[in-house]
C-alpha positions as a Markdown table, in Angstrom:
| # | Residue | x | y | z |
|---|---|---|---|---|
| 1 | Unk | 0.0 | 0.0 | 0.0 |
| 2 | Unk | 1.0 | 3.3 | -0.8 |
| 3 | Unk | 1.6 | 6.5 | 2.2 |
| 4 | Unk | -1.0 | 8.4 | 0.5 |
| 5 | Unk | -3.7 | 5.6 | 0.2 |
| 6 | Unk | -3.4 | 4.5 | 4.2 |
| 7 | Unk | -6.8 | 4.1 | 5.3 |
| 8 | Unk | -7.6 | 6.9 | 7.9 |
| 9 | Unk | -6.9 | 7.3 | 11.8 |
| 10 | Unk | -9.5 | 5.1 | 13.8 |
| 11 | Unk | -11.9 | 6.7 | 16.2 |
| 12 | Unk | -13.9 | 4.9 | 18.7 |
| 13 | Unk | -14.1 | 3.4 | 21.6 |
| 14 | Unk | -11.5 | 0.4 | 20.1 |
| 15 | Unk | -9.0 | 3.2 | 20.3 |
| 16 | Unk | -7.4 | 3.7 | 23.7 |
| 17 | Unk | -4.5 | 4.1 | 25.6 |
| 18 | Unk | -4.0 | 1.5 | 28.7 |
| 19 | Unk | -3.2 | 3.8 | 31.0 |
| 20 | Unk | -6.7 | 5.4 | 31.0 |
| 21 | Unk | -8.6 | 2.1 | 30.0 |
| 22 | Unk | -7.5 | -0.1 | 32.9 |
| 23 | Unk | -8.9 | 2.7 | 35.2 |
| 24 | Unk | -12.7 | 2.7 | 33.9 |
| 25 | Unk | -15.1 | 0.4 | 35.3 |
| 26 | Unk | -17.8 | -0.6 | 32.1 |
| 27 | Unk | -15.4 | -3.5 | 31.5 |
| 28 | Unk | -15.6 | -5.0 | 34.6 |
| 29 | Unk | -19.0 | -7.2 | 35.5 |
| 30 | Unk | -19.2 | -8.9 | 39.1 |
| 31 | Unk | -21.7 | -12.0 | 39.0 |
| 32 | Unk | -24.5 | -11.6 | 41.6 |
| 33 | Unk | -25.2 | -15.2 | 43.4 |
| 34 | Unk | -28.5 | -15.1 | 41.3 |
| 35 | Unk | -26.3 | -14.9 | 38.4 |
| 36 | Unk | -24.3 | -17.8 | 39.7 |
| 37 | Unk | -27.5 | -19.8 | 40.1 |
| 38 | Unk | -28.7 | -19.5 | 36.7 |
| 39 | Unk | -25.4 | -20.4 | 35.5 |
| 40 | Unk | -24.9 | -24.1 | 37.7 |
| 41 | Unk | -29.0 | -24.6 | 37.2 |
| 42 | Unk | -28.6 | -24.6 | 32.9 |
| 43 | Unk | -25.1 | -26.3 | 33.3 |
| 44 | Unk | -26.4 | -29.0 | 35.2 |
| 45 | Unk | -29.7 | -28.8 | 33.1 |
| 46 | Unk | -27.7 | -29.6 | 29.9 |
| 47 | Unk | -25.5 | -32.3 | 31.5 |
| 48 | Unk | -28.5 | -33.8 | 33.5 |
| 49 | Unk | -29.8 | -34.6 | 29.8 |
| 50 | Unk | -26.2 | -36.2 | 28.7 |
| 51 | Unk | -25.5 | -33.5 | 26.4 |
| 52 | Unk | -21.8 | -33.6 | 25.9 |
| 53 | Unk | -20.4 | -30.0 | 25.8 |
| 54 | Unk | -20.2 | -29.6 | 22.4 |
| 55 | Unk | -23.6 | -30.2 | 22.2 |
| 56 | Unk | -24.4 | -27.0 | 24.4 |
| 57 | Unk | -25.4 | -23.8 | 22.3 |
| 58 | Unk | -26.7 | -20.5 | 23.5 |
| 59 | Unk | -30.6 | -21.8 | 23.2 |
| 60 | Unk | -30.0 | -24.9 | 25.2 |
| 61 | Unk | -28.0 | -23.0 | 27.7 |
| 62 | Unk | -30.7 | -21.3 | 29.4 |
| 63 | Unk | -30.6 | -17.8 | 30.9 |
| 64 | Unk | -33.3 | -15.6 | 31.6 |
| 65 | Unk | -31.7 | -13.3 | 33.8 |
| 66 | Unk | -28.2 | -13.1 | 32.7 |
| 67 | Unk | -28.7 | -13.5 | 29.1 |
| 68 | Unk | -29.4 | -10.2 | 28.3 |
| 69 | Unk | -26.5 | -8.6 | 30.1 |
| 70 | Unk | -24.5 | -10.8 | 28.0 |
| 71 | Unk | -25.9 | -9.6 | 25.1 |
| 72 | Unk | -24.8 | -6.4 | 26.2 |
| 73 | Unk | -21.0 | -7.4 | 26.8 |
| 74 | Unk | -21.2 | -9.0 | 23.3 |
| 75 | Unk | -21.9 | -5.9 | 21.5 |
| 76 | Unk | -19.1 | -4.1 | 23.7 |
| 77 | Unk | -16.8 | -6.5 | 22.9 |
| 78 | Unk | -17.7 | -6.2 | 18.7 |
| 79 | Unk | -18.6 | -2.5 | 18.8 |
| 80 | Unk | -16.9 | -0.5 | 21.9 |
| 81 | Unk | -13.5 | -1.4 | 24.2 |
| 82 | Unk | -13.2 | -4.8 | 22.6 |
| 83 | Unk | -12.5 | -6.8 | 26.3 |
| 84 | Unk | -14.5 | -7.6 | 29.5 |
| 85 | Unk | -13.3 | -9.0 | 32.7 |
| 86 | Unk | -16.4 | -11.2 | 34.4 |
| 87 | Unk | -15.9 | -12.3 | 38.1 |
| 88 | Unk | -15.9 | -14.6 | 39.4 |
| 89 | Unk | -17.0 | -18.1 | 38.8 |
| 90 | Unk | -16.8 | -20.5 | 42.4 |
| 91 | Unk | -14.2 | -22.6 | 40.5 |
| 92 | Unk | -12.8 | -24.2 | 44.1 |
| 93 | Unk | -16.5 | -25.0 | 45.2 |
| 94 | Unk | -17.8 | -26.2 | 41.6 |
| 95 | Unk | -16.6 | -29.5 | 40.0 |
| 96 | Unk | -14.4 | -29.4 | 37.0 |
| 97 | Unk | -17.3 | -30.2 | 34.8 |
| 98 | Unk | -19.9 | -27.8 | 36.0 |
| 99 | Unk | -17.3 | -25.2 | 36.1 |
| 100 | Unk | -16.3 | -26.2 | 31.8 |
| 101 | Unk | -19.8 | -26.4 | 31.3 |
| 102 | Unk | -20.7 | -22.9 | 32.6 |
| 103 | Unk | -17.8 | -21.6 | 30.9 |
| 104 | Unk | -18.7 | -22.9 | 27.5 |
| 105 | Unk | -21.9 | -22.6 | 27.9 |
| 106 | Unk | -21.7 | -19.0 | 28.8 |
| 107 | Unk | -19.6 | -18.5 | 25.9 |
| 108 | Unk | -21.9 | -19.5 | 23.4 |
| 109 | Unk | -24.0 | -16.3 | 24.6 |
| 110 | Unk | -20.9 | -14.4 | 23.0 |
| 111 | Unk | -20.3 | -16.6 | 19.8 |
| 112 | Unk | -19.8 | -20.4 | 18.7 |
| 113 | Unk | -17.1 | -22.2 | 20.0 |
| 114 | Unk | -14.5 | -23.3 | 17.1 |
| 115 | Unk | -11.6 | -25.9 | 17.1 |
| 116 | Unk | -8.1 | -24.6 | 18.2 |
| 117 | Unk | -5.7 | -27.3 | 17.4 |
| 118 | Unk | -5.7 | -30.3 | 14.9 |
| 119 | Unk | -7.3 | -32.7 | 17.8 |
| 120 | Unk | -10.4 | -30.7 | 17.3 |
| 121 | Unk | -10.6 | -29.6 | 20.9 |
| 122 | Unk | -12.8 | -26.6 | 21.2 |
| 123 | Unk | -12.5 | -26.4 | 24.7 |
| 124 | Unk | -8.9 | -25.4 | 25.2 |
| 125 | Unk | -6.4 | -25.9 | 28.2 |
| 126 | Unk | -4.0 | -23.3 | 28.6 |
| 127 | Unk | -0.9 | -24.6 | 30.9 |
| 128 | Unk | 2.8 | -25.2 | 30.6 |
| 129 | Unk | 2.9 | -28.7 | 29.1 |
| 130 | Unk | 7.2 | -28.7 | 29.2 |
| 131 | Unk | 7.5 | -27.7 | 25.9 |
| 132 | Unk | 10.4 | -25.6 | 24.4 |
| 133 | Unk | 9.1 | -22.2 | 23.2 |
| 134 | Unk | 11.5 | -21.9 | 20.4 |
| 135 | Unk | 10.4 | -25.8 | 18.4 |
| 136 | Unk | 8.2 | -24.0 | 15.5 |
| 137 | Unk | 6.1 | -27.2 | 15.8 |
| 138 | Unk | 5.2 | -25.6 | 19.5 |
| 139 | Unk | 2.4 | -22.9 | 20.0 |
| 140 | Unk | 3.3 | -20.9 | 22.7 |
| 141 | Unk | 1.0 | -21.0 | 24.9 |
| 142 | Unk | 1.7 | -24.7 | 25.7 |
| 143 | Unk | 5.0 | -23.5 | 27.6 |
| 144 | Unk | 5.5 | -20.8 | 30.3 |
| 145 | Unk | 7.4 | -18.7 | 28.6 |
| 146 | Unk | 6.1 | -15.3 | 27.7 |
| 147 | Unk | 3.7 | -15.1 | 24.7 |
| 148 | Unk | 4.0 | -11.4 | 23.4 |
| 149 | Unk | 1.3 | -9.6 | 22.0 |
| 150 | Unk | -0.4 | -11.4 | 19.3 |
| 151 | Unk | -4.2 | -12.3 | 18.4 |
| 152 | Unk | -5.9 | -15.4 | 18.0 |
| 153 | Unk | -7.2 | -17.3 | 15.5 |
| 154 | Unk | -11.2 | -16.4 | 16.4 |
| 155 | Unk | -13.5 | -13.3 | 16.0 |
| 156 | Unk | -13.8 | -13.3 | 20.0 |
| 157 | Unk | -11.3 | -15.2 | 22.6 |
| 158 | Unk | -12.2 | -16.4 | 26.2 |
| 159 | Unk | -10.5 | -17.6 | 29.1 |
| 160 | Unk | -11.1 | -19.0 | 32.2 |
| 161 | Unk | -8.5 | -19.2 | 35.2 |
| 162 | Unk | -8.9 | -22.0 | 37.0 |
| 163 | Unk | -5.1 | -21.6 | 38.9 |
| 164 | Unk | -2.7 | -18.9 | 39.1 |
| 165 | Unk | 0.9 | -19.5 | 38.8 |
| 166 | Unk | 3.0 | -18.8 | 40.9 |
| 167 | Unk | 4.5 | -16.0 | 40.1 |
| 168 | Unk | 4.0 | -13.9 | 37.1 |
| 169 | Unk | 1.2 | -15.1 | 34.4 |
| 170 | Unk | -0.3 | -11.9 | 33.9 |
| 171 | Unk | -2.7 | -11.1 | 31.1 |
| 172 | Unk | -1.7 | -7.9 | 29.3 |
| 173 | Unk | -4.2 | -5.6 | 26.4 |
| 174 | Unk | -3.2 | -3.2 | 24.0 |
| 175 | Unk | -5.4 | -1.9 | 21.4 |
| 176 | Unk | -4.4 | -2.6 | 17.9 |
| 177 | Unk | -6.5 | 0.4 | 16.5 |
| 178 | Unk | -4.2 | 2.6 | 18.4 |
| 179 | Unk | -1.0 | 1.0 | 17.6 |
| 180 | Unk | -2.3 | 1.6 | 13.7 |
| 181 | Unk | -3.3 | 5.2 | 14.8 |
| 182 | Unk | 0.6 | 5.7 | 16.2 |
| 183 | Unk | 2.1 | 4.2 | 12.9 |
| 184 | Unk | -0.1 | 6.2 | 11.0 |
| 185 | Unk | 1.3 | 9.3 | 12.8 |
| 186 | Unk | 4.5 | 9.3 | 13.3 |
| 187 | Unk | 6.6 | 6.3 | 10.8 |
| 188 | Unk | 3.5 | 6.5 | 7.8 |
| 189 | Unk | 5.7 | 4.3 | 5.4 |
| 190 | Unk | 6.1 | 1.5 | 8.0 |
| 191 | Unk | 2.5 | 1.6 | 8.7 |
| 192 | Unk | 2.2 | 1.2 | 4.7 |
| 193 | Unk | 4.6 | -2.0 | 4.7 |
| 194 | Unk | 2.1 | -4.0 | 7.0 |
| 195 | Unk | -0.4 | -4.0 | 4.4 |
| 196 | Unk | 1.6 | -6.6 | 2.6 |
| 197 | Unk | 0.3 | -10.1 | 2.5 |
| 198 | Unk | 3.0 | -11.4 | 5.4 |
| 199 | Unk | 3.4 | -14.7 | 5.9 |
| 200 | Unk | 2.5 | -16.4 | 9.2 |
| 201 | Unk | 3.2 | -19.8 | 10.3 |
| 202 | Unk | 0.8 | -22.2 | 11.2 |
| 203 | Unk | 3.3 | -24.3 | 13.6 |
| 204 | Unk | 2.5 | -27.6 | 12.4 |
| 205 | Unk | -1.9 | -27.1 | 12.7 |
| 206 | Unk | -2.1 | -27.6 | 9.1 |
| 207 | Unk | -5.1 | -28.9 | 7.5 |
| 208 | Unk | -5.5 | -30.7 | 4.0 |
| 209 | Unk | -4.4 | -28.5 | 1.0 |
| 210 | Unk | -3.1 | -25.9 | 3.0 |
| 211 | Unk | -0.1 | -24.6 | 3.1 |
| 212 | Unk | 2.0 | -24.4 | 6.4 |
| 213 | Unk | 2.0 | -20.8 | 6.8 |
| 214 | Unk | -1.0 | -18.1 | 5.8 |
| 215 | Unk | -0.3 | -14.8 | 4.1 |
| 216 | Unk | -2.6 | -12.0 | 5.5 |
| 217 | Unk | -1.9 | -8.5 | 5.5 |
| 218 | Unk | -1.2 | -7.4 | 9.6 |
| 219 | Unk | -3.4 | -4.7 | 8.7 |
| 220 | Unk | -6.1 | -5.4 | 6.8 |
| 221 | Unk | -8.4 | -2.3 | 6.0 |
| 222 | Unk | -12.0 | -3.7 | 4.6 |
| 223 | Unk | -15.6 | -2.3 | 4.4 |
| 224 | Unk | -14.6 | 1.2 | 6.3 |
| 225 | Unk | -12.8 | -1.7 | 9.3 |
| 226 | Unk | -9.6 | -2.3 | 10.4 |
| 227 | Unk | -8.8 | -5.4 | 11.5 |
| 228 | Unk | -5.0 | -6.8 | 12.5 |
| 229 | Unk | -3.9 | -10.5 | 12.5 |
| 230 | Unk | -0.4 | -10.8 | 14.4 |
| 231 | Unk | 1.9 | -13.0 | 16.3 |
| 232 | Unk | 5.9 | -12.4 | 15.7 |
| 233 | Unk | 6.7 | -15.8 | 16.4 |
| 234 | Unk | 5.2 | -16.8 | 14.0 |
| 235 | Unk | 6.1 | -14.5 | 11.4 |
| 236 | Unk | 9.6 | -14.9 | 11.8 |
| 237 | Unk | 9.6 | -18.9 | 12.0 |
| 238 | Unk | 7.5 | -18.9 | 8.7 |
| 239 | Unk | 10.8 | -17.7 | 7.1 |
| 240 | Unk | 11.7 | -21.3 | 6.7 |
| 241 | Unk | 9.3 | -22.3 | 4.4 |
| 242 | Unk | 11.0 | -20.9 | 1.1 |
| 243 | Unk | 7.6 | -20.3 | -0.8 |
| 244 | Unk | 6.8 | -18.0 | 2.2 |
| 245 | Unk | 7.3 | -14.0 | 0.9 |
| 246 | Unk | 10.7 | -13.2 | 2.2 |
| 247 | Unk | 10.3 | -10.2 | 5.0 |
| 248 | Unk | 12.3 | -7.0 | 3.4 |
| 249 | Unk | 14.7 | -4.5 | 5.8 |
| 250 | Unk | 11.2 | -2.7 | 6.0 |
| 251 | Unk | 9.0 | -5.1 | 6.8 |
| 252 | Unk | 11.4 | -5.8 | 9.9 |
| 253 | Unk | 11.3 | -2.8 | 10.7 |
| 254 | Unk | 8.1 | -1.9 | 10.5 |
| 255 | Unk | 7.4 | -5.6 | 12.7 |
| 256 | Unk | 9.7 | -4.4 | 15.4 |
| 257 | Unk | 7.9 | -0.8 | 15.5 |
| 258 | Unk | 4.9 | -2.1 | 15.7 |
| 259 | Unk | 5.9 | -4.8 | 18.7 |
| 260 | Unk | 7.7 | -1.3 | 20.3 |
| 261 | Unk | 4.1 | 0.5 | 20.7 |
| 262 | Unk | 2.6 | -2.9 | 21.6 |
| 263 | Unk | 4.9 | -3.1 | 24.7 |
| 264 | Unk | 4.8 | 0.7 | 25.2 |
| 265 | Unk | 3.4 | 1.3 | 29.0 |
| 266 | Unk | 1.9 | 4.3 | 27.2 |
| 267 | Unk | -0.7 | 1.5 | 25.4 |
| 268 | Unk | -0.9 | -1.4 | 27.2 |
| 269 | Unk | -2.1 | -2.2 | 30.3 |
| 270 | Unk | -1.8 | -5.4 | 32.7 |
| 271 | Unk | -4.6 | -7.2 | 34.7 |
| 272 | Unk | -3.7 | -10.4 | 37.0 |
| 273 | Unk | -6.7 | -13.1 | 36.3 |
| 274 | Unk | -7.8 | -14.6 | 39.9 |
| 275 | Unk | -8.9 | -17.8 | 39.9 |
| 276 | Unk | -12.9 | -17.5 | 38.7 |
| 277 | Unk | -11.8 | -14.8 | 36.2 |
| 278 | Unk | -13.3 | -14.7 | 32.9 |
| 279 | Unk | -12.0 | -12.6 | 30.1 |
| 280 | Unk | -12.7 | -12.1 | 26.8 |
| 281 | Unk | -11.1 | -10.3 | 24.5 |
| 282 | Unk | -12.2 | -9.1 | 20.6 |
| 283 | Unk | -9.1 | -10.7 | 18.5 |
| 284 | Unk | -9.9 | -7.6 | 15.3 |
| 285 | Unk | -9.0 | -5.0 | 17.0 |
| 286 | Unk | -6.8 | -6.1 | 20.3 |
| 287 | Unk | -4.1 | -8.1 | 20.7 |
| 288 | Unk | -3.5 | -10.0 | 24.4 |
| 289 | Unk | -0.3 | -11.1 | 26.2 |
| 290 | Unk | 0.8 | -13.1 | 28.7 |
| 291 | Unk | 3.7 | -12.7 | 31.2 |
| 292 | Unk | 6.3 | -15.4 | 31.5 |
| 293 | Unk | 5.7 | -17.2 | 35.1 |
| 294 | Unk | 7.2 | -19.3 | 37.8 |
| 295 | Unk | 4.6 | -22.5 | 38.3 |
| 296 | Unk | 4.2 | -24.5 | 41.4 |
| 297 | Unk | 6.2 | -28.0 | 41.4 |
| 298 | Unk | 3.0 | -29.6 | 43.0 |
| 299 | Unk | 1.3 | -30.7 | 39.6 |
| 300 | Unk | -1.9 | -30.0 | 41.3 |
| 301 | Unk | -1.6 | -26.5 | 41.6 |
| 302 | Unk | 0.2 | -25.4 | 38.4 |
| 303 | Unk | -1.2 | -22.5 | 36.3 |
| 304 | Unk | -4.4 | -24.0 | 34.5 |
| 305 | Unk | -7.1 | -21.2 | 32.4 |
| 306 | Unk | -10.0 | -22.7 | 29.9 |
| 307 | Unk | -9.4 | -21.4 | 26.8 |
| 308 | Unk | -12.6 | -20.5 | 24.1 |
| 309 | Unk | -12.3 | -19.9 | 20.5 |
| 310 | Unk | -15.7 | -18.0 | 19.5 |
| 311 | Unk | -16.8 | -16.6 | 16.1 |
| 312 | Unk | -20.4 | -14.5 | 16.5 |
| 313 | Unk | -23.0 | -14.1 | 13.9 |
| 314 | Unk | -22.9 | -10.6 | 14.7 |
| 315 | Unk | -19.1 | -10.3 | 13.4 |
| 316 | Unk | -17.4 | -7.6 | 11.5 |
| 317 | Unk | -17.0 | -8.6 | 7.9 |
| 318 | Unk | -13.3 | -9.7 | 6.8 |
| 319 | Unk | -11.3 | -9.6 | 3.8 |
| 320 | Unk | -11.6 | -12.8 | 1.7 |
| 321 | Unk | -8.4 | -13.2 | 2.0 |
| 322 | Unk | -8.9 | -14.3 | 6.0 |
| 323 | Unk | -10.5 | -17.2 | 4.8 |
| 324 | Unk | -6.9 | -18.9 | 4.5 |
| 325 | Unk | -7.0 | -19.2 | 8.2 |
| 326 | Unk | -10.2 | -18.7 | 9.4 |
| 327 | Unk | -11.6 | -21.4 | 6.8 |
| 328 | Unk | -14.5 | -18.9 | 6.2 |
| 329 | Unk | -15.4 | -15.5 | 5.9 |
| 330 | Unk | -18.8 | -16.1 | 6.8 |
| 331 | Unk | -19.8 | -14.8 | 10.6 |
| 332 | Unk | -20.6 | -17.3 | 13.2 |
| 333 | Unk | -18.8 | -19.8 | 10.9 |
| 334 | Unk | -15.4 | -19.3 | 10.4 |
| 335 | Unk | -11.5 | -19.1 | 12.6 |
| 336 | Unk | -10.3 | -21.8 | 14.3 |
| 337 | Unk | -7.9 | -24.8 | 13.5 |
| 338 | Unk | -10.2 | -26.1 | 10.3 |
| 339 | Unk | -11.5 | -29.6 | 11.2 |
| 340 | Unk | -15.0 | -31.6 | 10.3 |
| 341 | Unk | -17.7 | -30.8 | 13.0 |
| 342 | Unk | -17.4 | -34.5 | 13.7 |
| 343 | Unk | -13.7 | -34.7 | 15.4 |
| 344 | Unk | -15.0 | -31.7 | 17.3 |
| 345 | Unk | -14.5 | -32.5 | 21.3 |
| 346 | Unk | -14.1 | -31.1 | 25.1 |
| 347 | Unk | -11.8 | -32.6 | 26.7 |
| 348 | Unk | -12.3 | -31.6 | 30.5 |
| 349 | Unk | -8.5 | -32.7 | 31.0 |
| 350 | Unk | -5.4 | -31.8 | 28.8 |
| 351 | Unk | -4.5 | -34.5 | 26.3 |
């Protein structure tokens, strides 16, 4: 893309800086005991009938109450600050599978649930497995090392803590709209490289006829939206494949500008999930972190969140070029690791 053709500054709510966001309050949303009621009553509802959990969907799962205020942290999350913080589920008091049940079942308020890793598990378990951060074959998020900023694959993301580490592990936000907004200002012709069709790789989740990396612009401009795609892990590791579009001086340049506003103090901001804590956070136009930790020797108590993948009928439209990882362009449909519906499952335990 050419200087002169950048799309222009984005306003909006989807625009801020951490430092004032983390100190407003519409983002944050305290469950009532009623609200905790409704949720075990449908949960056990749905597995009282034998419904596995990807069986649950937003009209089996039940809630009079609470379903409308989850309408409104939907549309917030699509069309304001992009992230919500809901305390706090009884996660020591509930059983594992009430507690996955509420959480899924919850979620499908916000979206349907889509696959995250060639297994087909849509239910996700985020914890250190021992892996080595730096394999390509290895998403990060099965280690403990730090993730960086970066998006998932999903119109919404959602997790669950059901154990801190301990020490560290701490969920960080930046907005991507402002990070564009910052390019756009001050370094223009970097902003301009990141419109290039960059490759990404897919670290080994690859799917019949694709190919093992995607090429979508980091900034995609489409239908009056922006929406960024990013994680520079995997940018950089899809320099392997020799098919992959070979990154330019500029375009590493441009990468390690836009990973210096990411980790700017000036846009991001931190927020320690307790144990309970749901987030969610709207992949288009934020990108998430997580803080390298220290996790408990006792295998019991090591660092443990749920993990959703969720794509809403109510979704932004993408560029058709998104359907090379999101399998679809088609809202409510599409992102995720692309699998048949049939190997779909929710594993309540890591495997």
């Amino acid at each position: 893309m050419r200087v002169d053709t950048l799309p222009p500054e984005i306003s909006g709510p989807s625009a801020w800086l951490g430092p004032e966001e983390s100190t407003k309050q519409h983002w944050q949303h305290e469950l009532t005991p009623e609200d905790l009621t409704e949720l075990e009553q449908a949960a056990s509802s749905c597995l009282g009938s034998n419904a596995e959990l990807t069986q649950i969907n937003r009209l089996s799962f039940v809630l009079p109450k609470l379903g409308p205020r989850l309408k409104d942290i939907h549309d917030a999350l699509l069309s304001g600050c992009g992230f919500a913080l809901i305390r706090s589920l009884p996660v020591r008091q509930w059983s594992l599978e009430i507690t996955a049940a509420v959480f899924y079942g919850l979620g499908t308020h916000l979206g349907n649930p889509r696959p995250q890793n060639a297994k087909g598990h849509v239910l996700g378990h985020v914890l250190d497995m021992g892996l080595d951060a730096q394999d390509p074959n290895v998403r990060i998020y099965q280690t403990h090392a730090r993730q960086t900023f970066h998006t998932d694959s999903s119109d919404i993301v959602g997790l669950v803590c059901l154990q801190q580490a301990k020490a560290g592990g701490d969920s960080a936000l930046v907005s991507s709209n402002t990070i564009y907004n910052q390019m756009r200002a001050q370094y223009p012709h970097l902003a301009a490289a990141l419109f290039d069709p960059i490759a990404t790789d897919r670290r080994g989740e690859v799917a019949a006829g694709q190919k093992p990396f995607f090429e979508i612009p980091v900034f995609s401009w489409h239908q009056g939206l922006l929406s960024t795609i990013y994680q520079r892990q995997y940018i950089d590791s899809a320099q392997r494949f020799e098919d992959a579009m070979r990154l330019t001086p500029l375009h590493v340049e441009a990468l390690d500008c836009f990973d210096a506003l990411a980790n700017s103090v000036d846009l991001n901001f931190l927020m320690r999930l307790e144990a309970g804590d749901m987030q969610f956070v709207h992949n288009h136009t934020l990108l998430h972190d997580r803080t390298a930790f220290e996790d408990w020797s006792d295998p019991k108590r090591k660092r443990h969140l749920l993990r959703l993948w969720l794509s809403s009928p109510s979704a932004r439209p993408l560029a058709p070029e998104w359907a090379q990882r999101y399998g679809s362009v088609v809202p409510g449909c599409r992102g995720g690791v692309m699998m048949p519906a049939r190997a779909w499952q929710a594993p309540l335990n890591p495997v």
